[in-house]
C-alpha positions as CSV (number, residue, x, y, z in Angstrom):
1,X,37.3,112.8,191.4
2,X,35.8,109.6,192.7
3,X,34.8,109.1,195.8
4,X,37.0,105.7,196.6
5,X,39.9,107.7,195.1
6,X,39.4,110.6,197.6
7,X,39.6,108.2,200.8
8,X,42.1,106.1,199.1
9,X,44.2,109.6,199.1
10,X,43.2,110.5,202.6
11,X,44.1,107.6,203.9
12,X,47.4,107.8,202.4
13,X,48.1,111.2,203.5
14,X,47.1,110.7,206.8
15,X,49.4,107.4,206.9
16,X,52.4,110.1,205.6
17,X,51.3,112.8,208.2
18,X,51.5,109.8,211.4
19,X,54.9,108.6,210.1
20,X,56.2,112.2,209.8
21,X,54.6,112.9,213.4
22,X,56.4,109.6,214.4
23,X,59.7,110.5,213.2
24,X,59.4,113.9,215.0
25,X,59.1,116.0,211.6
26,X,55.6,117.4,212.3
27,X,54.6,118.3,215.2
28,X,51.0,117.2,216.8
29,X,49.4,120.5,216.5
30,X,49.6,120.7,212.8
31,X,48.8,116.9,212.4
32,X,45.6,117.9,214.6
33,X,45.0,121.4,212.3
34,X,45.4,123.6,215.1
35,X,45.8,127.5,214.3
36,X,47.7,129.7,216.3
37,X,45.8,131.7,218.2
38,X,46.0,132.1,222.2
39,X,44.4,129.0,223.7
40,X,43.8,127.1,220.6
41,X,46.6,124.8,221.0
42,X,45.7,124.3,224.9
43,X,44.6,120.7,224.3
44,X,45.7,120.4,221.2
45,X,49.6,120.8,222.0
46,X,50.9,118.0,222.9
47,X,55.0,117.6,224.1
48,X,57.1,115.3,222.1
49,X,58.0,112.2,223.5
50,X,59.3,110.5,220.3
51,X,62.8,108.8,221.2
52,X,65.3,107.3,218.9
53,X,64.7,103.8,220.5
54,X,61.1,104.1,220.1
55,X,61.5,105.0,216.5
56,X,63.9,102.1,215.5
57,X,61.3,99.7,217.6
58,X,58.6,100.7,215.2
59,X,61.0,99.7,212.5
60,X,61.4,97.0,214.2
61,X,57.9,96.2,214.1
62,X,57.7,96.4,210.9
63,X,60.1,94.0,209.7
64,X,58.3,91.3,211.8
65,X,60.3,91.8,215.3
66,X,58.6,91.7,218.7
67,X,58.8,94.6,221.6
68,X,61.2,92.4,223.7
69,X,60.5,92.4,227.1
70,X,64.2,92.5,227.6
71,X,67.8,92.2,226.4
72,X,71.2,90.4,227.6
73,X,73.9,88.6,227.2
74,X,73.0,84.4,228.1
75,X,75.4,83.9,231.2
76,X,74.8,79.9,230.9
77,X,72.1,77.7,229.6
78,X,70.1,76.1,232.2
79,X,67.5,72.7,232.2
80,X,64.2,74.6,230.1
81,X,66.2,77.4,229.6
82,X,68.2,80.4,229.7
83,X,70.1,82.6,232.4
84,X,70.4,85.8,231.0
85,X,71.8,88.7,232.8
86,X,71.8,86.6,235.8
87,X,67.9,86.0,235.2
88,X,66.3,82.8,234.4
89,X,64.0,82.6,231.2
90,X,62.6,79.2,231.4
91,X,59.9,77.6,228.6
92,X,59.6,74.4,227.0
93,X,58.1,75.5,223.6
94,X,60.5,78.9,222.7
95,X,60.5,80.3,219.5
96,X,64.4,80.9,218.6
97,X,64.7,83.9,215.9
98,X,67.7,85.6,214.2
99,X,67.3,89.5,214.7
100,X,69.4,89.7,211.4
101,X,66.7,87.6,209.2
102,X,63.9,87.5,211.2
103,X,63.5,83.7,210.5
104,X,63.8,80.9,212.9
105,X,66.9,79.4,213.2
106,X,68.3,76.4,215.6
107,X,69.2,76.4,219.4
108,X,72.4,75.5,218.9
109,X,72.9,79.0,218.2
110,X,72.6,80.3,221.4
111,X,75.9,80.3,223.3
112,X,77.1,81.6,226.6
113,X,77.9,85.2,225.5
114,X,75.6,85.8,222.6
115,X,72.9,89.1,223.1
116,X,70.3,88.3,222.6
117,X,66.4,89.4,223.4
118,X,63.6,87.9,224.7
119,X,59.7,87.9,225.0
120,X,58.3,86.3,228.0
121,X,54.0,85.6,227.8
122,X,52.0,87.6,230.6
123,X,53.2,84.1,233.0
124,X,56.6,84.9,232.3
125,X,57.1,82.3,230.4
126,X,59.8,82.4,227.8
127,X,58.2,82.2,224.3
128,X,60.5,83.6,222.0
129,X,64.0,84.1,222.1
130,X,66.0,86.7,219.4
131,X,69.8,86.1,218.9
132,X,70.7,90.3,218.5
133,X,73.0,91.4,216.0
134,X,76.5,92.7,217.8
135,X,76.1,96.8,217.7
């Protein structure tokens, strides 16, 4: 076997074993090759943490949707901006987005009432602005 086939296949099976770990399938220690002897899972072992949320965010991700720094309902649209959940999102240059798509859509779009989620920068500033699909 070649040599760029055998990395090409690591890498692959390596990209399988994460997502399995990911998903909560396989656990760390046998993604890290730990045997089972006394101790040898002592730093190796590690708890999982994995929650549905984070799981369907990493979808998310994938499909081209931010981590939003938070999620409401817009209460009323304000000079600049948004009051959502009784908090203010101002910024003059927002990106609006349809969760549904992921492609930009108008303003106009976002209503009193609509869920939607937002990503502020690290000014909290509002940069991009998702209108959620109803769950």
């Amino acid at each position: 076997m070649k040599a760029t086939n055998l990395k090409t296949m690591l890498r692959m099976t390596t990209a399988v074993a994460l997502i399995l770990l990911a998903v909560g399938i396989l656990p760390a220690p046998v993604l890290a090759g730990a045997t089972t002897g006394e101790g040898a899972n002592a730093i190796l072992d590690v708890p999982k943490v994995y929650s549905q949320t984070a799981v369907e965010q990493g979808l998310k991700e994938s499909r081209g949707i931010p981590w939003f720094n938070g999620t409401g309902v817009i209460d009323k649209i304000v000079e600049n901006g948004f009051v959502v959940d009784d908090m203010t999102l101002v910024g003059t240059n927002v990106d609006f987005r349809s969760e549904a798509t992921g492609q930009p859509i108008a303003s106009s779009f976002f209503k009193p009432g609509a869920k939607v989620g937002f990503v502020l920068n690290s000014k909290n500033i509002l940069t991009s602005l998702w209108l959620l699909k109803e769950q």
